[in-house]
N, C-alpha and C positions, 0 to 999 in steps of 0.2 A: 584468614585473609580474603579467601572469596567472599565469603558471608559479607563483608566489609566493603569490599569490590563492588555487591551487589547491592548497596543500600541506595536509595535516590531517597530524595526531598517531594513532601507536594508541591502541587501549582503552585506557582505565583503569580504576580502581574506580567513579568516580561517573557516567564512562559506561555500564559495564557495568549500573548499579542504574537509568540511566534505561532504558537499553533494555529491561529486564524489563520494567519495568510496563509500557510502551510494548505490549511483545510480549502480556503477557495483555489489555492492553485492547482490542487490535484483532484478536486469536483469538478472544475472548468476543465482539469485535463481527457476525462471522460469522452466528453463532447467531440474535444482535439482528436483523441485517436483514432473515434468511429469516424469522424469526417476526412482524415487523412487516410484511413483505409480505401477511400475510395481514388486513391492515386497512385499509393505505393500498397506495396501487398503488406500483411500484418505483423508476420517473423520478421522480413528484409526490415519494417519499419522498427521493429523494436532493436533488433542487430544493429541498425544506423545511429539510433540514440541512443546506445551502450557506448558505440565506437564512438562520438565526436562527444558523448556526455566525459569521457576517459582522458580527451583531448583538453577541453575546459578544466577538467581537474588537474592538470599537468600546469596547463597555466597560469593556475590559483596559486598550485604549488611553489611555483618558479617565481614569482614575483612577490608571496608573503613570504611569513616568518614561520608558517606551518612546512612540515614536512611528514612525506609518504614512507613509513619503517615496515619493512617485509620482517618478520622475524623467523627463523628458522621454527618455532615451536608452534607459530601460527599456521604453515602452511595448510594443514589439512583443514583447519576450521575456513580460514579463507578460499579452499576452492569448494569448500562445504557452502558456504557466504551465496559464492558469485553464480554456483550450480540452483542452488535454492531462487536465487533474485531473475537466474534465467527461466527456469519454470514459471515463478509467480506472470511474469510477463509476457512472453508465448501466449499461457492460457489463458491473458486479460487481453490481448489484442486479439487473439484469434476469438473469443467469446463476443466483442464487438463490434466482429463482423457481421455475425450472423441474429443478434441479439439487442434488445433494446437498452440505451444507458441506462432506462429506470429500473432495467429486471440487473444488469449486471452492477450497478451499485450497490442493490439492496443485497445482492451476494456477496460479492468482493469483500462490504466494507464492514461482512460481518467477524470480518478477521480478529475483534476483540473479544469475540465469546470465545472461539478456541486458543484465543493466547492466554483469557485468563480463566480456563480451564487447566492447561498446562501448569500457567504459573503458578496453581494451588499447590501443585507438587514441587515444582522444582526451581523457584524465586523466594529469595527468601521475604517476609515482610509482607507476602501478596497473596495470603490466603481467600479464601472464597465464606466470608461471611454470613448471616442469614440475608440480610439487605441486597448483597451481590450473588445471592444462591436466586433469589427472586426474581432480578434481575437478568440472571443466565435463560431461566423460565422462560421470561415475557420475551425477550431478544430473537431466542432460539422461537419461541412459536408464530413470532414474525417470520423467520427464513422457512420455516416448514410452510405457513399458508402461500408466503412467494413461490416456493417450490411447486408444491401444490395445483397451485390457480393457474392455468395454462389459459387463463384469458387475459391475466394481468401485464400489461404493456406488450402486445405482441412476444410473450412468452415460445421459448427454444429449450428445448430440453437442453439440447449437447451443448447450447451456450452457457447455460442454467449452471451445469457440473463444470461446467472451462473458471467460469468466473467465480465459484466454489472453491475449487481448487486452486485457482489464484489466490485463494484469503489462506487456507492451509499452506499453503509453501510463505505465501508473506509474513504467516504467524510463527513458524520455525524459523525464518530469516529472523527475526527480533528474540527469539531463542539463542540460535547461533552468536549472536553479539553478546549478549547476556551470560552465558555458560559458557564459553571457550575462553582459551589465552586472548581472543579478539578483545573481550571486557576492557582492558588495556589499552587497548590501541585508542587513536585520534581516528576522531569522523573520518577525516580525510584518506587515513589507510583503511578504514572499514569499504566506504564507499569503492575507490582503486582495485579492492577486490570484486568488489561485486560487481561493476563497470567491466573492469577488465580480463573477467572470467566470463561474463556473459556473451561482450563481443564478438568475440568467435564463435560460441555457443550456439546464438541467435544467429548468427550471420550463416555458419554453415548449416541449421535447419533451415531456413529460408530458401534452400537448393528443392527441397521437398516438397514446396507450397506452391510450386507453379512459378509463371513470370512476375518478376522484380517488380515491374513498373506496369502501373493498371494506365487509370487519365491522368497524368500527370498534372495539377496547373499551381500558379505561386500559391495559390490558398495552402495547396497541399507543402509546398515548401514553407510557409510561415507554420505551419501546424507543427512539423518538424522542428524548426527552429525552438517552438513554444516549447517542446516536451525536452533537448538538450538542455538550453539555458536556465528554464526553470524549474525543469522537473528532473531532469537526472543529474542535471551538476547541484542548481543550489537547492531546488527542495529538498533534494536526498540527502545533500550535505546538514539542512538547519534540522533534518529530522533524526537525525542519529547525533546531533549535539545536545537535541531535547531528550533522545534518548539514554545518555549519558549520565544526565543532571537529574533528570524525576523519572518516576516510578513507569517500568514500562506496562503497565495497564491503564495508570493515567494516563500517558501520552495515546495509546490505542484506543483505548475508549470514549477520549474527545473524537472519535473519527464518527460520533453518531449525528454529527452536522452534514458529513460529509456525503450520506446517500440522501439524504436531503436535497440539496444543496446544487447533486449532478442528477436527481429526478428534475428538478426546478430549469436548470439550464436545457435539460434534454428539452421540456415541454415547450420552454421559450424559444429555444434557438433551432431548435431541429422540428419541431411540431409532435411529439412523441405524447400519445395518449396516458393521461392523466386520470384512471377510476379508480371512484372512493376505494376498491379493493388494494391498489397500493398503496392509498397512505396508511388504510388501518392494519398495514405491512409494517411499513414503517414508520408509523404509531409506535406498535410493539415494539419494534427493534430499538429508536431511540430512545419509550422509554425504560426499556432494560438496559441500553448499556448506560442511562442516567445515572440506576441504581447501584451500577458495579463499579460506577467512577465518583461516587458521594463519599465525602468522607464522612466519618464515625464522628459522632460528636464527645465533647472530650467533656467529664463530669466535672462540676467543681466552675 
């Protein structure tokens, strides 16, 4: 039955259209948090868009036809869920404090080389091929030369490992969904957990990090706004409905538009230095994870 539980579909067109938007709303959200850091502190600001992201989901709840199931058999994987989704986050705002979006993109969002490393072992359907062994290669020796290059975009070590480690806890969160009694559950109880495990999480490390509120001004409250409505209620809602339906290496592995996408917006909007040494960074990284998301061609 889990083997069964575990099977997803490839792409298709109205996957493919969720995934874009999916992809520019959370490359643009990059942008969002390093510029919001500069109003609200990093934890306090992720803690706030757990807590009112948990809020919107309650009112999704209350007025569809969806509803939020705690089951007794899920708990542990659920506070597993929402502990994992409060690491991922911590170390992705606090990494773009001190770090540039184009170094912590190309980190972050190499979260599909370790998911489908994992999932060689433990997804069923999602072995690691010659195509996508080659793949892991190129991907992986992009984040070593990012790693590496301590000239590439105003390169931070301790951010470097923060936004690192934000792709390992995000790559176990799509684990955790996949392998647990959660498999089952509707986006919207997956999400609930994760929201509403974090809340507190982030909220009470945020006591650790110094004062709440830096220069406060509306930019910083619209940025806020940005990361609730779109990124913790519905993006995270439409990406665990894609994760549901197709292969969770597909869906991870489209993410290699996405350090693209938030080097692009950094260069434009923030002025964030652009040398040829990160793109033939992320060169490699997009085109390895091209290789591990191609499908097999079918003979005949």
């Amino acid at each position: 039955m889990l083997a069964a539980m575990n099977t997803r579909r490839d792409l298709d067109f109205s996957g493919l259209a969720g995934l874009l938007a999916i992809t520019l709303i959370l490359s643009f959200n990059q942008v969002v948090i390093k510029v919001t850091n500069d109003g609200l502190q990093p934890v306090f600001q992720a803690g706030l868009r757990s807590l009112f992201g948990v809020i919107c989901l309650s009112v999704w709840v209350a007025f569809s036809a969806r509803k939020i199931r705690v089951r007794r058999d899920e708990v542990l994987s659920g506070l597993l869920l929402g502990l994992l989704f409060a690491v991922e986050f911590l170390l992705l705002f606090l990494a773009l404090d001190i770090t540039s979006v184009a170094r912590s993109a190309i980190l972050f969002y190499s979260m599909p080389i370790w998911l489908s490393i994992a999932g060689h072992f433990l997804l069923p359907g999602e072995r690691i091929t010659r195509p996508r062994l080659m793949g892991l290669i190129l991907a992986m020796s992009g984040v070593i030369w990012a790693l590496a290059d301590r000239d590439i975009a105003q390169g931070n070590l301790r951010g470097d490992l923060m936004a690192l480690g934000g792709a390992f806890a995000w790559g176990g969160l799509a684990l955790t969904v996949r392998l647990t009694p959660l498999a089952r559950s509707n986006a919207e109880t997956q999400l609930f957990w994760q929201l509403g495990v974090s809340a507190p999480l982030l909220l009470g490390a945020a006591f650790l990090g110094g004062p709440f509120i830096r220069d406060l001004a509306p930019l910083h409250i619209a940025g806020l706004g940005y990361q609730v409505v779109l990124v913790a209620f519905a993006g995270f809602l439409a990406w665990f409905y894609l994760m549901q339906q197709y292969k969770a290496s597909t869906v991870a592995s489209f993410g290699f538009l996405s350090p693209v996408l938030a080097v692009l917006f950094g260069a434009v909007l923030l002025g964030e230095e652009t040398s040829p040494a990160i793109w033939a960074a992320l060169a490699l990284i997009g085109a390895g994870l091209w290789l591990i998301n191609k499908r097999p061609r079918v003979a005949g």
